[in-house]
C-alpha positions as CSV (number, residue, x, y, z in Angstrom):
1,X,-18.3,54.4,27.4
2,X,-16.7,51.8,25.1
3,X,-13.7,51.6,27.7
4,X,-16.3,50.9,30.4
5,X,-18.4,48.3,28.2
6,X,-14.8,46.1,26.9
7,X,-13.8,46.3,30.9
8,X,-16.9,44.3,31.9
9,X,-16.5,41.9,29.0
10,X,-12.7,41.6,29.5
11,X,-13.8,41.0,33.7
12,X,-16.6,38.6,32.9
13,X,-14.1,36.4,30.8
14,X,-11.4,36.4,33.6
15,X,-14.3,35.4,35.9
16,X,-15.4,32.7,33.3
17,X,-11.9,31.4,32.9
18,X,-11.5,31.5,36.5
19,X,-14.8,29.1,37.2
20,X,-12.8,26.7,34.5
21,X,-9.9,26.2,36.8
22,X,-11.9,25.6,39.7
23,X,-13.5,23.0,37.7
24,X,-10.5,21.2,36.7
25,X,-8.9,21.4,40.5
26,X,-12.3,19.9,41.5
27,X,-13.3,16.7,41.0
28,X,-15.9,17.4,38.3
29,X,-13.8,16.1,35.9
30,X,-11.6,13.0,36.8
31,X,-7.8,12.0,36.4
32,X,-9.2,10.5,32.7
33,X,-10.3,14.2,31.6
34,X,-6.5,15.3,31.5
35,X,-4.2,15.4,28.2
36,X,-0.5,15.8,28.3
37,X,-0.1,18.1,26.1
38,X,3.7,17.9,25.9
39,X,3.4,14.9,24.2
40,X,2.0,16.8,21.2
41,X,4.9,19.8,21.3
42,X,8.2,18.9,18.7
43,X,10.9,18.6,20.1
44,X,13.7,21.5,19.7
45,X,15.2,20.0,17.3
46,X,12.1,21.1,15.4
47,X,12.6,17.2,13.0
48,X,9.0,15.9,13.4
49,X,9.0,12.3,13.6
50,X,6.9,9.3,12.4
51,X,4.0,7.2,14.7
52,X,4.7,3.8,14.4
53,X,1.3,2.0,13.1
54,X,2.0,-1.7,14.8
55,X,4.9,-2.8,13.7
56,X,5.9,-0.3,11.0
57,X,9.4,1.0,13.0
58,X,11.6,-0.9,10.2
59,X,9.5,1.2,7.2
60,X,9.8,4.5,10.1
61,X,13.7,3.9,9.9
62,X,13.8,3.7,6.4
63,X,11.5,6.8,5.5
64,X,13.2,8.7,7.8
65,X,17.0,7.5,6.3
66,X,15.4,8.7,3.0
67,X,14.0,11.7,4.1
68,X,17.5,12.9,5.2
69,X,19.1,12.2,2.1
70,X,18.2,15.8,0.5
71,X,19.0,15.0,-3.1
72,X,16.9,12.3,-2.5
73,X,13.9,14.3,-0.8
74,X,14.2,17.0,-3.6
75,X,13.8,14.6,-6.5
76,X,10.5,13.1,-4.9
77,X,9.4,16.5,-4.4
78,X,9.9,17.2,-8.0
79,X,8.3,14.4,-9.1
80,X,5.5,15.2,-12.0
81,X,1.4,13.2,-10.3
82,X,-0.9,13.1,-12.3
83,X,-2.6,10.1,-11.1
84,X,-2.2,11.0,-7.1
85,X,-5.4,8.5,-6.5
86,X,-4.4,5.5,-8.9
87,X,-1.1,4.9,-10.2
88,X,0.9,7.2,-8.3
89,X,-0.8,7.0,-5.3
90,X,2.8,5.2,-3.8
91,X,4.5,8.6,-5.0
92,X,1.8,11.2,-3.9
93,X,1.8,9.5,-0.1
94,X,5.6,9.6,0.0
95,X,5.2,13.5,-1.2
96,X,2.6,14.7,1.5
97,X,4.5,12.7,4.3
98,X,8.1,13.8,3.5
99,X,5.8,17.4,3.3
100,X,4.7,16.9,6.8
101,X,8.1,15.9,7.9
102,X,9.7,19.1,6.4
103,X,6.8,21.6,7.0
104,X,4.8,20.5,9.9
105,X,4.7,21.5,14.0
106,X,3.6,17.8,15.0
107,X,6.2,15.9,17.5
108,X,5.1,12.5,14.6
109,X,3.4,12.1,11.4
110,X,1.3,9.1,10.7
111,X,2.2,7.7,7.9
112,X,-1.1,5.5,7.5
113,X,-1.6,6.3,4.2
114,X,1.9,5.6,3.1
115,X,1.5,2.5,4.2
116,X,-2.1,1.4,2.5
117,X,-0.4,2.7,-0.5
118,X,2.9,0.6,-0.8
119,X,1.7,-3.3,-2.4
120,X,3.5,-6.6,-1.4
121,X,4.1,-8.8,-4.2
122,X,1.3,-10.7,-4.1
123,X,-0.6,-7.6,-4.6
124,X,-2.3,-6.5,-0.7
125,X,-1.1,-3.3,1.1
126,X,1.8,-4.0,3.6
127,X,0.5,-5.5,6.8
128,X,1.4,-3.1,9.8
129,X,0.8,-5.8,11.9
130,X,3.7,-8.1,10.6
131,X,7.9,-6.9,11.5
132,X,9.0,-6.8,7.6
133,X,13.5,-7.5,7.2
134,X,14.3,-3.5,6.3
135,X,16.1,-4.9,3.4
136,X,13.2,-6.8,1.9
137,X,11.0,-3.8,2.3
138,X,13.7,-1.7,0.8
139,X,13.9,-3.7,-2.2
140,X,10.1,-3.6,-2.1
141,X,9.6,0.3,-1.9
142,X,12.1,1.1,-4.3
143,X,10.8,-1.3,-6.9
144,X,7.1,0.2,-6.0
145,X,8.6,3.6,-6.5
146,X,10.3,3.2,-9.6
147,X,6.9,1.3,-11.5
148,X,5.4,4.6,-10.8
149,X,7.3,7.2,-12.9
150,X,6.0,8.7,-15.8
151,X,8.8,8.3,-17.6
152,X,12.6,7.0,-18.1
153,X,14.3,10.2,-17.3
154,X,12.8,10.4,-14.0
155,X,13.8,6.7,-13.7
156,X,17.7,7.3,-14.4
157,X,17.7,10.3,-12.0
158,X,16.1,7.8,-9.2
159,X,18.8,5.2,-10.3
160,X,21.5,7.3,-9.9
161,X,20.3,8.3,-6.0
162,X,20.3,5.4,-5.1
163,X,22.0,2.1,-7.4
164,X,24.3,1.3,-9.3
165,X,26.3,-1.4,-11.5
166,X,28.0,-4.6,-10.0
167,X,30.4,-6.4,-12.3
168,X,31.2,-10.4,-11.6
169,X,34.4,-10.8,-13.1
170,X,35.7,-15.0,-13.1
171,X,39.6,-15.8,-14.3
172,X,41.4,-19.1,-14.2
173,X,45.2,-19.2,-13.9
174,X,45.1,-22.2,-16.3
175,X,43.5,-19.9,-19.1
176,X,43.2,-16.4,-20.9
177,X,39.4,-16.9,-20.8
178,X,37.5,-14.2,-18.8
179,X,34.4,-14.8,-17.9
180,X,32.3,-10.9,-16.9
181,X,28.4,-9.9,-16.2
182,X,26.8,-7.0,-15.2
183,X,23.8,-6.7,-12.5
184,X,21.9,-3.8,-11.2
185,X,22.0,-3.5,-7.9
186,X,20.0,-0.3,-5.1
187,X,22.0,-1.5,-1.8
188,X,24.7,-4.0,-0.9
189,X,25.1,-6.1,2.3
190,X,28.0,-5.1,4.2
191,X,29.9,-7.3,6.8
192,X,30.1,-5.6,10.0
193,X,32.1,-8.3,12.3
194,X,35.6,-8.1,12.2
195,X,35.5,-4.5,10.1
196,X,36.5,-1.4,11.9
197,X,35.1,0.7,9.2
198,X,32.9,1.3,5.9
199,X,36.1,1.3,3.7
200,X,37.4,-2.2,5.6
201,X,33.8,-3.8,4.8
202,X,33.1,-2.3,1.4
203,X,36.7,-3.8,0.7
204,X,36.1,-6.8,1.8
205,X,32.8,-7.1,-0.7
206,X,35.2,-6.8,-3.9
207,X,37.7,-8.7,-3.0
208,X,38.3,-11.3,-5.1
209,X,37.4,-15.9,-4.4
210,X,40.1,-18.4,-5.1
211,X,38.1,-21.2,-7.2
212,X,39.4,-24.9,-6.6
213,X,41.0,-27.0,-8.8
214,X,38.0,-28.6,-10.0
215,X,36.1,-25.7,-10.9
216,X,38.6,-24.3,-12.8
217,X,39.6,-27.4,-14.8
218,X,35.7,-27.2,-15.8
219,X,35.6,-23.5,-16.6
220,X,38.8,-23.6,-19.0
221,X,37.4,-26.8,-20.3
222,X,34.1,-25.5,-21.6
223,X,35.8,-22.6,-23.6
224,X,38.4,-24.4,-25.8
């Protein structure tokens, strides 16, 4: 009897389902009505991407750089929030999309609330509607990211990711004097034309400036 009574259910569905594609090969419901659906699948690679808002692809390129770095991703993960709505909102957002791009099915994230969440330095969110220089933002983000921390160990560990210590170094031939200060620094600008490779750039960044006569006349001068 139950055999019977789940056949006629299981039939009426099939017939139900079957009025449903009649439908849709009809014109009940026109070209409009239809979704690709492919466009929501990931893609094999099973790397879940990022929607671009406007004009957010240079802040995309650079979540998505730092999302691959993963010492990088497992230090934001371990991260101590407390404030997730106020203070650390920057660092909670960075944390549920970096989760989304590690853990999700979606072929993109939208990173909307990443972006309401990182300040310009006059004190408004980013404007997705504006291109932003990758390297302005960068310096941006990072100084957003770092304001954020709880406390200075958590800063040194995000220094030592990503930073690191330049030293300008000054000496005349016509003196002993040396002249040396330290700055901070969280990227460099490499040269690309004319340089076959990292090394051949990052070479040329160090290498040291001949000073003219003139300037290093004065630089002896002020020291004696």
């Amino acid at each position: 009897m139950l055999s019977q009574v789940l056949s006629m259910v299981f039939l009426k569905l099939v017939c139900h389902f079957q009025i449903l594609l009649n439908l849709l090969d009809s014109e009940v419901f026109p070209d409009d009505y239809y979704v690709d659906r492919s466009s929501w699948v990931q893609a094999s690679s099973r790397l879940t991407g990022i929607h671009n808002l406007s004009n957010t692809c240079y802040m995309n390129s650079l979540v998505n750089q730092l999302f691959m770095n993963v010492d990088f991703r497992n230090f934001i993960f371990s991260v101590e929030v407390d404030d997730p709505n106020g203070n650390q909102n920057l660092l909670y957002q960075l944390q549920f999309l970096f989760a989304r791009l590690q853990l999700g099915n979606d072929k993109a994230a939208y990173p909307q609330e990443l972006a309401h969440s990182i300040i310009d330095f006059e004190g408004h969110p980013i404007n997705i509607h504006i291109q932003m220089d990758v390297d302005e933002f960068f310096n941006l983000l990072f100084h957003r990211i770092e304001g954020q921390f709880n406390n200075n160990e958590e800063r040194v560990r995000f220094r030592k990711l990503y930073g690191g210590v330049l030293r300008h170094t000054i000496k005349s031939r016509e003196c002993t004097h040396v002249s040396s200060r330290e700055e901070d620094f969280a990227a460099i600008q490499c040269d690309v034309r004319g340089k076959n490779t990292l090394e051949d750039s990052l070479a040329s960044y160090v290498s040291g400036e001949m000073m003219d006569g003139g300037t290093s006349f004065e630089f002896c001068a002020n020291r004696r």
